[in-house]
PAVEX-82199 format. One line per field, with one value per atom (N, C-alpha, C, O, CB): x, y, z; atom name; residue number from 1. Coordinates in steps of 0.001 Angstrom, whole numbers, padded with zeros to 6 digits, always signed. Each point is the difference from the previous one (the first is absolute). Glycine has a CB too. Layout:
X <- (X:...)
Y <- (Y:...)
Z <- (Z:...)
name <- (CA:...)
resi <- (NUM:...)
END
This chain:
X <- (+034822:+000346:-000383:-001132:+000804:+001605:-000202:-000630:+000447:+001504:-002847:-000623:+000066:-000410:-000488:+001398:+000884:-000789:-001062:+002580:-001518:-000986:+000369:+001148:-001280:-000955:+000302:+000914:+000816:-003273:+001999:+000864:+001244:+000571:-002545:+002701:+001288:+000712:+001217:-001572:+000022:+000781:+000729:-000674:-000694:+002961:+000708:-000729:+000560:+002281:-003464:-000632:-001370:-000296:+000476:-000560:-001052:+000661:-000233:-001847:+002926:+000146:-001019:-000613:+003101:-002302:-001425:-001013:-000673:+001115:-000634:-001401:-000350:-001039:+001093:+000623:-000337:-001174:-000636:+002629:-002308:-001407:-001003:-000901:+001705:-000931:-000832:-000659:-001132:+002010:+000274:+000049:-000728:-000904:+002946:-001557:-000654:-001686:-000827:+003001:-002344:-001091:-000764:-001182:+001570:-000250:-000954:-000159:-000689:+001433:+000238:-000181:-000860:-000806:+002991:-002145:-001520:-001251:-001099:+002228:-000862:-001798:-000219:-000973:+001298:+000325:-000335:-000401:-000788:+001978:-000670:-000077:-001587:-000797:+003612:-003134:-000855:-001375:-001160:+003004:-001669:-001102:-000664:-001162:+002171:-000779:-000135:-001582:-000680:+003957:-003486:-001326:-000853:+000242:+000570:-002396:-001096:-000607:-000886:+000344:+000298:-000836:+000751:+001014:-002267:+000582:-001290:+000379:+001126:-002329:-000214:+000085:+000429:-000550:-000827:+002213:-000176:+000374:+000172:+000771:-000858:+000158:+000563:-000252:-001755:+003002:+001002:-000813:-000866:+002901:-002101:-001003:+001253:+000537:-003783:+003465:+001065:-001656:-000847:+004228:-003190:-000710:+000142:-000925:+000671:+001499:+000427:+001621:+000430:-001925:+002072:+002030:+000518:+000858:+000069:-001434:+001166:-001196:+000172:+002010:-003311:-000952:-000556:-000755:+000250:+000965:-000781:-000893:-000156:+002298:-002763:-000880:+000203:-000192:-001712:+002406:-000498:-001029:-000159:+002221:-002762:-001621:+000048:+000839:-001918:+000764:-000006:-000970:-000726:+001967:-001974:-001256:-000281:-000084:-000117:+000086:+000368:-001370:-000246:+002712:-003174:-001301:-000194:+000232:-001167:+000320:-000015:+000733:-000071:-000347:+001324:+001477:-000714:-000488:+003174:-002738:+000154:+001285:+000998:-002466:+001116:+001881:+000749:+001150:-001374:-000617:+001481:+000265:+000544:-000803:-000047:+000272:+001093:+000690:-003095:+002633:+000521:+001595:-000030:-002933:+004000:+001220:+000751:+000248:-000245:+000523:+000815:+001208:-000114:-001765:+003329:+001270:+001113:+000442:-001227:+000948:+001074:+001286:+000224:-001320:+002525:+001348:+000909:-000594:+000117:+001203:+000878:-000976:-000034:+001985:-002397:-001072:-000963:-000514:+002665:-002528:-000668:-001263:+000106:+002149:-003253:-001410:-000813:-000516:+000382:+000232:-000532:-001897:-000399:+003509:-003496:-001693:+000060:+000689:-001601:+000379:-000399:-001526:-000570:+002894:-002823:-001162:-000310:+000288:-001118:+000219:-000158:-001578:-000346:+002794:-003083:-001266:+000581:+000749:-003287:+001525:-000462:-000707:-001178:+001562:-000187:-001289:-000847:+000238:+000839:-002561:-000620:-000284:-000142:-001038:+001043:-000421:-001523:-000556:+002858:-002714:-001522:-000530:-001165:+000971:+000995:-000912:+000429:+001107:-001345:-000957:+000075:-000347:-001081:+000570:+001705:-000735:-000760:+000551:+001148:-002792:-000343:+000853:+000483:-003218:+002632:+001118:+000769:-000526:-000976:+002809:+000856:+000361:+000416:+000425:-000996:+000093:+000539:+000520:-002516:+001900:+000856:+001463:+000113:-002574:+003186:+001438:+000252:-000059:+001359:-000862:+000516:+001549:+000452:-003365:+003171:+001996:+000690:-000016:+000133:+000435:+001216:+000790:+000006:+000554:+000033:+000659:+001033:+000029:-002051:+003067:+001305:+000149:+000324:+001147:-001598:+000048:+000706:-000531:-001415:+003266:+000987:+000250:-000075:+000868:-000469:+000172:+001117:+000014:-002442:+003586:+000990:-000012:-000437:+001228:-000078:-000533:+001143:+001028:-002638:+001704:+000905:+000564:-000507:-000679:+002526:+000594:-000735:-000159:+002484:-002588:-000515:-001558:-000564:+002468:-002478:-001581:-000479:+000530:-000784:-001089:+000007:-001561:-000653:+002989:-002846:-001139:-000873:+000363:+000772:-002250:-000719:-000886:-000544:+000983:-001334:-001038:-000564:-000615:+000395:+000140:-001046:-001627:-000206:+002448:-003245:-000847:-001107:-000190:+000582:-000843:-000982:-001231:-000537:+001616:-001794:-001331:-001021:+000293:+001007:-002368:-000469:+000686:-000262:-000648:+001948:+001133:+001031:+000975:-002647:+001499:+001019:+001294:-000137:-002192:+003698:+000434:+000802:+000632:-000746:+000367:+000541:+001273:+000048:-002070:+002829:+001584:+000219:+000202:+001095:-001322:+000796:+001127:+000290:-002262:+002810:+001441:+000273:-000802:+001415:+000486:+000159:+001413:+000628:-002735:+002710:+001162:+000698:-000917:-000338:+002069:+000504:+000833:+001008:-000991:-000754:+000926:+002102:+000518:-003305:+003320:+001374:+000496:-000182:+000213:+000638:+001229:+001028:+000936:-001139:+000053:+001344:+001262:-000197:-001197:+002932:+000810:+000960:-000172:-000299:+001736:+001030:+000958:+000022:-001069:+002330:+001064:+001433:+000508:-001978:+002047:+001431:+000748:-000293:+000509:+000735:+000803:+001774:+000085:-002326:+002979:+001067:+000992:-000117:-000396:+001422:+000919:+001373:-000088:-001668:+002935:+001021:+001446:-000246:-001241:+002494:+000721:+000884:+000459:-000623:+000412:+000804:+000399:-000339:+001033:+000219:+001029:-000458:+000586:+000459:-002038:-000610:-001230:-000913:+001121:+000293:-001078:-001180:+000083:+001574:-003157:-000936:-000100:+000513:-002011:+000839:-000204:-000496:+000044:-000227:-000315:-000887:+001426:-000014:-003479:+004387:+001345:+000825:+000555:-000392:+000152:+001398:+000416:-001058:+000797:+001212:+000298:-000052:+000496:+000470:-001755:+000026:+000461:-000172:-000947:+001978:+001050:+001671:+000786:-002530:+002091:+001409:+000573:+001181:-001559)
Y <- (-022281:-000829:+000756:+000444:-002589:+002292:+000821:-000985:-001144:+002909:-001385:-000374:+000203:+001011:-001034:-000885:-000104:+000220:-000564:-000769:+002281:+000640:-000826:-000181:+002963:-003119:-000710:+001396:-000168:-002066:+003313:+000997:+000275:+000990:+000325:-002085:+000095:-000735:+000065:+000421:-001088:-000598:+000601:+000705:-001830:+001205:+001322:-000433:+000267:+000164:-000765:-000762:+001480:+000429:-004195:+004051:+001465:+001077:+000270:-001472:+001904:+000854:+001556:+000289:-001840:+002219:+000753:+000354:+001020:-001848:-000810:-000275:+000501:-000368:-001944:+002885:+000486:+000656:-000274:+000332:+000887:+000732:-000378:+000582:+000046:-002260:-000335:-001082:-000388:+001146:-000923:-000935:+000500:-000558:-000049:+002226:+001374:-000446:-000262:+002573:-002276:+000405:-001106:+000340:+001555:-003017:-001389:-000364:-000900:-000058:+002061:-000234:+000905:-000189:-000495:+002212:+000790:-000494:+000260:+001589:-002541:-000801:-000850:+000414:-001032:-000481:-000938:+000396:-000727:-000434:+002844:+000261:+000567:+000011:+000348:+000091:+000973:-001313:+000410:+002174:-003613:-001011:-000299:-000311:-000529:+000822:-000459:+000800:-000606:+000601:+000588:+000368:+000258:+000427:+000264:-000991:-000555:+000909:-000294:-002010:+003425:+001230:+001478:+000432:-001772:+002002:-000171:-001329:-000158:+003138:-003952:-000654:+000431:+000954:-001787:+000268:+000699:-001366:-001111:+004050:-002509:-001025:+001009:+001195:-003025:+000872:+000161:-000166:-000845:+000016:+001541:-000699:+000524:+001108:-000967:-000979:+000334:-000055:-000868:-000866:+003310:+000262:-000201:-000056:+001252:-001285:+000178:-000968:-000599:+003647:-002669:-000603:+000962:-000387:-000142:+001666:+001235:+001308:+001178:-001353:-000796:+000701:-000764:-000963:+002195:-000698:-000740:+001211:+001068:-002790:+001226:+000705:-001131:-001163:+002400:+000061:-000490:+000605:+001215:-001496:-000381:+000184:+000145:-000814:-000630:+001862:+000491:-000181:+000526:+000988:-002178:+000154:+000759:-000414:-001650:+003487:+000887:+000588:+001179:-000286:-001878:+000740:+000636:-000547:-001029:+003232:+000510:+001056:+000832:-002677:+001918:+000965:+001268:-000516:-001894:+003626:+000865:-000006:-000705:+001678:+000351:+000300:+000762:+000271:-000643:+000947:+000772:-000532:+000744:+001391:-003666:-000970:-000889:-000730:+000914:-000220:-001069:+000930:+000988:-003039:+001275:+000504:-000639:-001077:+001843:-000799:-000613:+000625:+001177:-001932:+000148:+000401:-000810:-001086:+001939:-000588:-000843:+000135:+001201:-000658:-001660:+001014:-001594:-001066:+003526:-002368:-001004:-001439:-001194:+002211:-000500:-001303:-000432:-001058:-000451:+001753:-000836:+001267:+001041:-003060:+001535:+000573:-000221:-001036:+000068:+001872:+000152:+000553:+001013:-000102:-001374:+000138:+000633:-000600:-001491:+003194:-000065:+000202:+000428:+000815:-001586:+000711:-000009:-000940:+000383:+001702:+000688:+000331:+001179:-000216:-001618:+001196:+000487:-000416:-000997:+002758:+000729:-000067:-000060:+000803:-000773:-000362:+001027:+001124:-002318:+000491:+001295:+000205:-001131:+000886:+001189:+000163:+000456:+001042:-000947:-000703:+000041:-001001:+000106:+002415:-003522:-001668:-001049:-000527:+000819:-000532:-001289:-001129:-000120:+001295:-002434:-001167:-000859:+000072:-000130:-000895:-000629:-001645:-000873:+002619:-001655:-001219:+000903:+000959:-003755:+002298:+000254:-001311:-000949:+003025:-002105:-001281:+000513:-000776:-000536:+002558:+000248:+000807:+001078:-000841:-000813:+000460:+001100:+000002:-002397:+003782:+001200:+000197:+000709:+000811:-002318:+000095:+000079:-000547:-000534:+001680:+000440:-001259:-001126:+003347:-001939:-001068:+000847:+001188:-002709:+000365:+000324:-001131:-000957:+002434:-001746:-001124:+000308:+000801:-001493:+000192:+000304:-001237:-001222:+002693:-000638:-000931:+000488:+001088:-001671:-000539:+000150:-000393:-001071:+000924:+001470:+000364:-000435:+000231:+001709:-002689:-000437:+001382:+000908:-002959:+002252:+000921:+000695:-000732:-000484:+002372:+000013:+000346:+000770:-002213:+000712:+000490:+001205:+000591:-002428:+002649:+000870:-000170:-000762:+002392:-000571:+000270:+001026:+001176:-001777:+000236:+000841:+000287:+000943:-001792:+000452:+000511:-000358:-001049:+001166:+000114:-000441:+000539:+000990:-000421:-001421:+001115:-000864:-001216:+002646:-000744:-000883:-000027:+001102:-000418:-001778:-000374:-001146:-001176:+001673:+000145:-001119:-001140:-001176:+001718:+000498:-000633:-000534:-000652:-000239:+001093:-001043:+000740:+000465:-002012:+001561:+000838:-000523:-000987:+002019:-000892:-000593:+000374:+000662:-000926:+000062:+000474:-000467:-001171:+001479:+000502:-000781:+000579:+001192:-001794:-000751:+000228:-000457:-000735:+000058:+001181:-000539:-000227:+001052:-000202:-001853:-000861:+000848:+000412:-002715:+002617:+000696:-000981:-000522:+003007:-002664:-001209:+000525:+001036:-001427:-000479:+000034:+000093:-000822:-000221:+002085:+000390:-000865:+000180:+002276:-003980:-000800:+000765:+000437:-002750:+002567:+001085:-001534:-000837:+004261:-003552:-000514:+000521:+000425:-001815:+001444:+000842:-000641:-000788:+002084:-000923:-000710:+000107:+000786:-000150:-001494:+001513:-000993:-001051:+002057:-000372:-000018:-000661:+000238:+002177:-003236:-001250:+000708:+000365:-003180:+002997:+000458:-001257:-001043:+003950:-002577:-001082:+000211:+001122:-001794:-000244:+000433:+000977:+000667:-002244:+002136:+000502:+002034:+000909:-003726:+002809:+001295:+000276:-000696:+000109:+001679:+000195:+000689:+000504:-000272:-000466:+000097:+001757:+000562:-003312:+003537:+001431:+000691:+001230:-001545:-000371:+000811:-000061:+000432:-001429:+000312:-000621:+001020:+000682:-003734:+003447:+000882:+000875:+000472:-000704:+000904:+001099:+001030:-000081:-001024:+002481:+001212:+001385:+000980:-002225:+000640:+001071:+000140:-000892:+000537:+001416:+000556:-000059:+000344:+001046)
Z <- (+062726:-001138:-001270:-000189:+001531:-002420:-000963:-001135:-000085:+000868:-001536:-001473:-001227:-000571:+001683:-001596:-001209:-000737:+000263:+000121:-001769:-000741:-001715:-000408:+002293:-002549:-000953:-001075:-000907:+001397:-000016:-001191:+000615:-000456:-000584:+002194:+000087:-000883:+000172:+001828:-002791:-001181:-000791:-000751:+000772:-000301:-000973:-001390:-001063:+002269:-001197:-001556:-000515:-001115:+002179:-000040:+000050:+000581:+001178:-000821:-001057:+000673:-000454:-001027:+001469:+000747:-000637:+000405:-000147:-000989:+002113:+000121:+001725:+000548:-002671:+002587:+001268:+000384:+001018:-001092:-000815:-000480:+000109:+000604:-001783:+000326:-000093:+001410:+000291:-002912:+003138:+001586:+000791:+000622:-000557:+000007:+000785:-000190:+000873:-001655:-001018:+000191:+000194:+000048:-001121:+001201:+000270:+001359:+000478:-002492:+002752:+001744:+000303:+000911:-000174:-001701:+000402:-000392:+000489:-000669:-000696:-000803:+001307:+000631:-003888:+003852:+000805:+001054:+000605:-001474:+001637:+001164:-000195:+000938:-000191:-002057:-000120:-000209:+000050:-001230:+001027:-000288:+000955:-000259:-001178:+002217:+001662:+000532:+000827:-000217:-000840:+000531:-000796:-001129:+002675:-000912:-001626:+000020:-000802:+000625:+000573:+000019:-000506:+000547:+001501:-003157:-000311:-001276:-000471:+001224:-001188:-001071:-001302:-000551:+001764:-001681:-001649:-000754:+000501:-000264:-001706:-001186:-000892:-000150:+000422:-000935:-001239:-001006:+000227:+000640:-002357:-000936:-001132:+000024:+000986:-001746:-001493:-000913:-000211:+000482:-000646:-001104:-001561:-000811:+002526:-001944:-001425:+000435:+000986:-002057:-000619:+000288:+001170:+000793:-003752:+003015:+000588:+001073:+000313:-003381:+003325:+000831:+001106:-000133:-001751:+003099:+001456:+000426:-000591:+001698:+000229:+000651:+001613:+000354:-002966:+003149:+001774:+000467:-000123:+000879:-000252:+000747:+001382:+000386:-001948:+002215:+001693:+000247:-000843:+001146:+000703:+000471:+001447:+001156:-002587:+000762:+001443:+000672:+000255:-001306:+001237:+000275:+001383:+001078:-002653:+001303:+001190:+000042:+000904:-000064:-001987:+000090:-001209:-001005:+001424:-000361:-000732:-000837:+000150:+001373:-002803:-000103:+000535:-000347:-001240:+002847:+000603:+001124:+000816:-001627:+001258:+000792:-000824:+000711:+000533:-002521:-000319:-001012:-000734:+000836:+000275:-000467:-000999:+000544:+001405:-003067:-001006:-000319:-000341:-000467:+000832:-000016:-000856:+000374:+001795:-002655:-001037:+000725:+000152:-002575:+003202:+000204:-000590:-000160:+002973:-002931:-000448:-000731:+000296:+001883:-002841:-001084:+001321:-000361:-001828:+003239:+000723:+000318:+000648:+000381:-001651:-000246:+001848:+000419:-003860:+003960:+001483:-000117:-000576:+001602:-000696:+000642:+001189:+000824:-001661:+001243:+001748:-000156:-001003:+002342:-000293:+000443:+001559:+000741:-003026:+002669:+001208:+000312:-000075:-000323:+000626:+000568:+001559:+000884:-002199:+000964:+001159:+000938:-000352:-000753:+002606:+000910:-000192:-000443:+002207:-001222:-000523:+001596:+000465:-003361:+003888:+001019:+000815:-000345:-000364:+001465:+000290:-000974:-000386:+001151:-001207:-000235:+000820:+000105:-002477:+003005:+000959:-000609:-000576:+002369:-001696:-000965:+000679:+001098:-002544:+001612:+001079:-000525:+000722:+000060:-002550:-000174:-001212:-000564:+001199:-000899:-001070:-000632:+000665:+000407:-002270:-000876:-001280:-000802:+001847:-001273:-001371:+000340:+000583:-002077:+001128:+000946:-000981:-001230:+002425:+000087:-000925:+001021:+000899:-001973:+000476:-000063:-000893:-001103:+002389:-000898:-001221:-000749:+000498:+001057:-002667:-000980:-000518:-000321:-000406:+000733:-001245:-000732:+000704:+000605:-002578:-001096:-001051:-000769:+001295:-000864:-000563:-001200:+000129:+002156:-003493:-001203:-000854:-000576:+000554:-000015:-000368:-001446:-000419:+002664:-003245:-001348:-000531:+000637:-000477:-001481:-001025:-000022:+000658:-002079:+000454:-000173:-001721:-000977:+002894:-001907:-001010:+000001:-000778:+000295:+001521:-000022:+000274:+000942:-000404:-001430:+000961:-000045:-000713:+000537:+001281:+000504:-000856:+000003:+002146:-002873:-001184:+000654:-000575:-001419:+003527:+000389:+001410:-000196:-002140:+003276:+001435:-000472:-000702:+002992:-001756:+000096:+001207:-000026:-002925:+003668:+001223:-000467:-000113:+002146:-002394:-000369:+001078:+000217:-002753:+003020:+000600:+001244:+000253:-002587:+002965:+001227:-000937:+000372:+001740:-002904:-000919:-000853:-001132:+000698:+001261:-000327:-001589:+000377:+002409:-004154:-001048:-000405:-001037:+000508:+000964:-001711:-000974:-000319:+001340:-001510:-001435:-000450:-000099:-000803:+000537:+000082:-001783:-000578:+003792:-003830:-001038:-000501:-000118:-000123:-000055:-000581:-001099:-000710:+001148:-000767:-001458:-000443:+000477:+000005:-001687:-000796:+000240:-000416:-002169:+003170:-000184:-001214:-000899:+002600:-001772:-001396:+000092:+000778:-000860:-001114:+000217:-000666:-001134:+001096:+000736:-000696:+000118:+000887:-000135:-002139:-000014:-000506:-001155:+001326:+000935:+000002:-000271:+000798:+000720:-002636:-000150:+001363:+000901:-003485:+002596:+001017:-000709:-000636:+004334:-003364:-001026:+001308:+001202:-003398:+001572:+000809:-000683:-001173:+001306:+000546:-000430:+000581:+000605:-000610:-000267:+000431:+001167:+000212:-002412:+002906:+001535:+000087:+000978:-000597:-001361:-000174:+000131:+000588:-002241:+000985:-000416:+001686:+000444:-004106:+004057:+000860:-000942:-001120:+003357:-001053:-001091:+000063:+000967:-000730:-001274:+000245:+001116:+000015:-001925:+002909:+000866:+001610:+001152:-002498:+000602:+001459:-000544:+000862:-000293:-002103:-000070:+000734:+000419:-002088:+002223:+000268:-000867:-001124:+002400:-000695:-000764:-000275:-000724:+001018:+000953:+000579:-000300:+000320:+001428:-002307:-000557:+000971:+000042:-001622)
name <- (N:CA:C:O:CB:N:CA:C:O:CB:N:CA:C:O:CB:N:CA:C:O:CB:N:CA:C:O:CB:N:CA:C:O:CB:N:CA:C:O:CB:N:CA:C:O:CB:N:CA:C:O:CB:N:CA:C:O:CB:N:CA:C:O:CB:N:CA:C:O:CB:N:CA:C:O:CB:N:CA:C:O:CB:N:CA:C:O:CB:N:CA:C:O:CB:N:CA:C:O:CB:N:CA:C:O:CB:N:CA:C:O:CB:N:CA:C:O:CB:N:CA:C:O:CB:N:CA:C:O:CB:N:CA:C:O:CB:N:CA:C:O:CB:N:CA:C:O:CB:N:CA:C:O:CB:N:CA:C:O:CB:N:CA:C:O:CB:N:CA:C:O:CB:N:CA:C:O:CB:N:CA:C:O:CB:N:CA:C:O:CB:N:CA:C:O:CB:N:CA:C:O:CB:N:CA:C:O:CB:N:CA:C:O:CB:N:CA:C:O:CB:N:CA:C:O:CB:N:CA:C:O:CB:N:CA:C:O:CB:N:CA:C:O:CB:N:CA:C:O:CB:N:CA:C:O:CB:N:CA:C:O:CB:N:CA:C:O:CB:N:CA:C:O:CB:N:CA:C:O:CB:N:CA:C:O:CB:N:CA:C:O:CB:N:CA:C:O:CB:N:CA:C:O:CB:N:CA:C:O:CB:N:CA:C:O:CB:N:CA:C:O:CB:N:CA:C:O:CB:N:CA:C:O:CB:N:CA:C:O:CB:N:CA:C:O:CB:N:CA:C:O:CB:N:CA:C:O:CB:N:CA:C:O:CB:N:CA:C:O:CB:N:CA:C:O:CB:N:CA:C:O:CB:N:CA:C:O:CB:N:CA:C:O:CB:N:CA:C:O:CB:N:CA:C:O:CB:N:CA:C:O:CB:N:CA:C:O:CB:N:CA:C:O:CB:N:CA:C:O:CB:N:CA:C:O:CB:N:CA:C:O:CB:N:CA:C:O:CB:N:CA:C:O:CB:N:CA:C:O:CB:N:CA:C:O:CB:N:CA:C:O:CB:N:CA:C:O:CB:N:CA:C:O:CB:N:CA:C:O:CB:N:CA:C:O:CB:N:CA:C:O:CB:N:CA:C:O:CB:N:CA:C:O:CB:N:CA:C:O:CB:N:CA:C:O:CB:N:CA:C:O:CB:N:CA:C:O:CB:N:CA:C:O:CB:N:CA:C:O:CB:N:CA:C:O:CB:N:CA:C:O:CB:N:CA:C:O:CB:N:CA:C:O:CB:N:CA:C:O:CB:N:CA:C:O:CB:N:CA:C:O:CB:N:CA:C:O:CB:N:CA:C:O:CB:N:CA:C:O:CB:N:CA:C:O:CB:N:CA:C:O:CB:N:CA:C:O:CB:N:CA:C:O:CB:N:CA:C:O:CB:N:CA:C:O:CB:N:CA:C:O:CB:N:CA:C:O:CB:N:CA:C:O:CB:N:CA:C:O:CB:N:CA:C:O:CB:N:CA:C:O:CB:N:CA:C:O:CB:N:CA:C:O:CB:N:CA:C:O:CB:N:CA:C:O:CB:N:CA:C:O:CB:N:CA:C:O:CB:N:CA:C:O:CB:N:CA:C:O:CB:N:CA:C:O:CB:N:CA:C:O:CB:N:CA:C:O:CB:N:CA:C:O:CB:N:CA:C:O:CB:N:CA:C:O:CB:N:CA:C:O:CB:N:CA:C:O:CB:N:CA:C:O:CB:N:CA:C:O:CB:N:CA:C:O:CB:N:CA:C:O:CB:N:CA:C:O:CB:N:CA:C:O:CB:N:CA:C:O:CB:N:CA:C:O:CB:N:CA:C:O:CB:N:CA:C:O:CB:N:CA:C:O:CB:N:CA:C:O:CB:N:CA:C:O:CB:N:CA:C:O:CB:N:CA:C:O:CB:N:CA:C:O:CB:N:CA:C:O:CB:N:CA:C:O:CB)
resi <- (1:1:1:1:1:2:2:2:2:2:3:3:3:3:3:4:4:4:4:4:5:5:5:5:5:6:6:6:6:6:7:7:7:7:7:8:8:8:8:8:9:9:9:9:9:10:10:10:10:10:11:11:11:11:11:12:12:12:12:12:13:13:13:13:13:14:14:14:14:14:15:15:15:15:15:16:16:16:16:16:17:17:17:17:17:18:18:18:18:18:19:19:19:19:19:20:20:20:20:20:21:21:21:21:21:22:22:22:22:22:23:23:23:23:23:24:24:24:24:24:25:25:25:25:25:26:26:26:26:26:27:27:27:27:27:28:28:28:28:28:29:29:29:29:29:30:30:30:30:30:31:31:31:31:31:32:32:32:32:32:33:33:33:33:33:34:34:34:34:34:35:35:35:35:35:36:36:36:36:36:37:37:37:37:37:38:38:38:38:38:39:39:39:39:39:40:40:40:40:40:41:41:41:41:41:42:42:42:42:42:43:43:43:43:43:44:44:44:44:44:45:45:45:45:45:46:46:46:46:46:47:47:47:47:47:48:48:48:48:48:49:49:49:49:49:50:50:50:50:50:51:51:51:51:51:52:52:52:52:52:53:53:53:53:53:54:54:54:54:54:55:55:55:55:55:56:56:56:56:56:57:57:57:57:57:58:58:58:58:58:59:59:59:59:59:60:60:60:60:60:61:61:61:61:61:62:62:62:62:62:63:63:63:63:63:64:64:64:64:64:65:65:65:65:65:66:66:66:66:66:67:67:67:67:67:68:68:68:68:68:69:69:69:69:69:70:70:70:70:70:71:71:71:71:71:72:72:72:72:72:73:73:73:73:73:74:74:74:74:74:75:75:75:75:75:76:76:76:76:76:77:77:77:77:77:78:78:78:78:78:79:79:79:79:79:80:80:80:80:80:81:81:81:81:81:82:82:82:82:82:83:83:83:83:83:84:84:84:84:84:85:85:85:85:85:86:86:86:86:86:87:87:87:87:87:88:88:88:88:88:89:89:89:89:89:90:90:90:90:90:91:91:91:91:91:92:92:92:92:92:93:93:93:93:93:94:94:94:94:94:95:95:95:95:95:96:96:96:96:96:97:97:97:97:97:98:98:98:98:98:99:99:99:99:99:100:100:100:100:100:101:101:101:101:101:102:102:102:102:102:103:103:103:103:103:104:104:104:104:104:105:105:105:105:105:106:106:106:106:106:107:107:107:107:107:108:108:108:108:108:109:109:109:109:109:110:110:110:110:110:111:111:111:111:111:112:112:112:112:112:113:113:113:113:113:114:114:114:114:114:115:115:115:115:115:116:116:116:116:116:117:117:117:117:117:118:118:118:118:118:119:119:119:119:119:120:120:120:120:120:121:121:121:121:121:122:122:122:122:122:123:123:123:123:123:124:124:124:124:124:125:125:125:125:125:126:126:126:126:126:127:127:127:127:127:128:128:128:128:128:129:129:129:129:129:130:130:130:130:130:131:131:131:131:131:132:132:132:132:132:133:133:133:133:133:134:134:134:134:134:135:135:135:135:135:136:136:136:136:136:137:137:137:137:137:138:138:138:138:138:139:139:139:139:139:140:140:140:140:140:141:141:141:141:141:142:142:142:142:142:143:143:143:143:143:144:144:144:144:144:145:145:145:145:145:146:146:146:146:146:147:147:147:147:147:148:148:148:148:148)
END
């Protein structure tokens, strides 16, 4: 049974992109580890927080590819440690955050397990553009023929 998508409406056209990208945010929500928090610092400044404790930085990976901001982290076994209990879990993570168009990434840095970004907003350039209406009759310049 197929599912009718509210941006199948000819009323948005366009909006396919953005359909894409609200099915990767939802898929990517789904698992709670590692913890983090969103914090809006300013109009046009966030910070995501990771709470990656346990992870070095050459355990932990950051990748930007189609606006969607990827986390990994990996430890290493270490070999010749026997645990008699394990209670702090060293498994790997992928935590993925799907980025407005436009944002970019000014900094990671790992403090205290705590991994931070900060991302920052660029005020949008509002632009308004004539664009020119001609009558039935006249094709518009970009339709003429240019050929003898």
């Amino acid at each position: 049974m197929s599912q009718i998508s509210v941006f199948s409406s000819p009323l948005l056209l366009g909006f396919d992109r953005v359909e894409r990208l609200l099915d990767r945010a939802a898929k990517s929500a789904n698992d709670g580890y590692p913890p983090y928090n969103i914090e809006q610092l300013g109009e046009n400044a966030l910070r995501i927080t990771l709470a990656v404790a346990g992870f070095s930085l050459n355990e932990l990976s950051l990748t930007l590819e189609d606006n969607q901001l990827c986390v990994r982290g990996k430890q290493a076994d270490e070999p010749g440690r026997a645990f008699l209990h394990r209670g702090i879990a060293a498994r790997q993570f992928q935590r993925s955050f799907v980025l407005a168009e436009g944002i970019e990434i000014q900094s990671a840095r790992l403090d205290n397990g705590l991994l931070q970004i900060e991302l920052l907003r660029p005020q949008p350039v509002s632009t308004v553009r004539n664009i020119e209406i001609t009558d039935g009759k006249t094709a518009p310049q970009s339709l003429r023929s240019t050929s003898k």
